[in-house]
C-alpha positions, -999 to +999 in steps of 0.1 A: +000+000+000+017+033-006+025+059+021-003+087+004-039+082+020-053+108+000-052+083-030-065+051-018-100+042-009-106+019+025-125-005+036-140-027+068-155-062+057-172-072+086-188-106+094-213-109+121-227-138+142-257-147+127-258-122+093-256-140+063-235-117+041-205-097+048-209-060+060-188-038+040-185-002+052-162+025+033-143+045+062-113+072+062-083+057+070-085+070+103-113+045+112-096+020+100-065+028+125-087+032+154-103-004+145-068-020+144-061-007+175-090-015+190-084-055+179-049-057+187-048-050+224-025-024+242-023-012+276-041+024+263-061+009+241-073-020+270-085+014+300-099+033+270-120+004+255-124-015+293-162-020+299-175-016+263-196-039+244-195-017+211-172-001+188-183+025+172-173+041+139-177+066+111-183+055+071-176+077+040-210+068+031-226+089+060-236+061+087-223+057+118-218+021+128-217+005+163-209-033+163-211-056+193-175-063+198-189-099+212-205-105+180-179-096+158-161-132+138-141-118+114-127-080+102-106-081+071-091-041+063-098-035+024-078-007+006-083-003-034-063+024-052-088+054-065-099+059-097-103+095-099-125+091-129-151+070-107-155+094-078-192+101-070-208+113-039-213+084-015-238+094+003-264+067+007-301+072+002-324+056+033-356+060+041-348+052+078-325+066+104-318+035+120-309-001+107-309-025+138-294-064+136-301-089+167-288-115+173-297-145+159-319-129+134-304-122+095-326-093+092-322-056+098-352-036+114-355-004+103-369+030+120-376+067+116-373+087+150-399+112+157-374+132+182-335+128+165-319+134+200-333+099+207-310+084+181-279+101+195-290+090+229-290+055+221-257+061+200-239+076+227-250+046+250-239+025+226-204+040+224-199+046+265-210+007+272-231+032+298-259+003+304-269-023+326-272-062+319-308-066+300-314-030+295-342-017+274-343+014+253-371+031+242-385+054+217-410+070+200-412+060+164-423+088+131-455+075+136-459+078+169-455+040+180-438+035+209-400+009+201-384-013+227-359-033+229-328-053+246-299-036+243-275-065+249-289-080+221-279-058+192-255-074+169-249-039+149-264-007+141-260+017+109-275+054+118-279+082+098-248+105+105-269+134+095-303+122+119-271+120+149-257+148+140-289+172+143-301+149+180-266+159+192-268+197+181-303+192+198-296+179+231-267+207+230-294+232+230-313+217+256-282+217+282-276+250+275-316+259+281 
């Protein structure tokens, strides 16, 4: 691989108990690095990870991802050379702003959160391992229907960036009254 990020395109190829296909995510390099590091233990790396059950990380193609480190089988680190020629906005197009997989089910569920600091709630929970054995969270959905469920058994989760981005400028607002 050559010593120039800015001309190589990388990758996370994730496989996840109980999920059929490989995940691939398209990340900057620096999320790559902060992956390795996570996997290959080191004394900082061991206190700043100590107590969490996800890692969370950013994707080029706007999601943010937070896998169950339990969960996680294989991680294989992708890097292609760009073709500047094939370069396109990477932005994907969802309907939802959250993709959830459980365990031992193949299948994402998908929601839209009425209140967006919800989804940056449950992200940052995620990400601080803050939660107890058996927790539920809960939420109101778009269409006003209330969502549960068991936090300890999430296999991954793909949010919006944009949807965490706007409940984190929200709840910033609220702090500050």
């Amino acid at each position: 691989m050559g010593n120039n990020g800015d001309f190589y395109r990388y990758f996370i190829k994730l496989l996840i108990r109980n999920i059929v296909d490989f995940l691939i995510y398209e990340v900057p390099l620096e999320e790559t690095e902060r992956f390795k590091n996570f996997l290959y233990k080191t004394p900082q790396n061991d206190f700043e990870m100590k107590g969490r059950k996800f890692f969370c990380f950013k994707t080029k193609e706007s999601l943010s991802v937070s896998v169950s480190t339990e969960e996680i089988q294989f991680v294989h680190f992708l890097w292609e050379k760009i073709d500047f020629e094939d370069i396109e906005d990477k932005d994907l197009d969802r309907d939802e702003d959250i993709y959830l997989y459980f365990r031992n089910n193949n299948k994402p569920y998908s929601f839209t959160f009425d209140e967006p600091e919800e989804a940056s709630s449950l992200h940052f929970l995620l990400d601080s391992g803050e939660f107890e054995d058996q927790e539920f969270f809960s939420f109101i959905d778009v269409n006003g229907e209330e969502v549960n469920f068991n936090l300890d058994e999430i296999t991954l989760v793909e949010f919006k960036t944009s949807t965490l981005n706007e409940g984190s400028k929200e709840l910033k607002d609220e702090m500050r009254g």
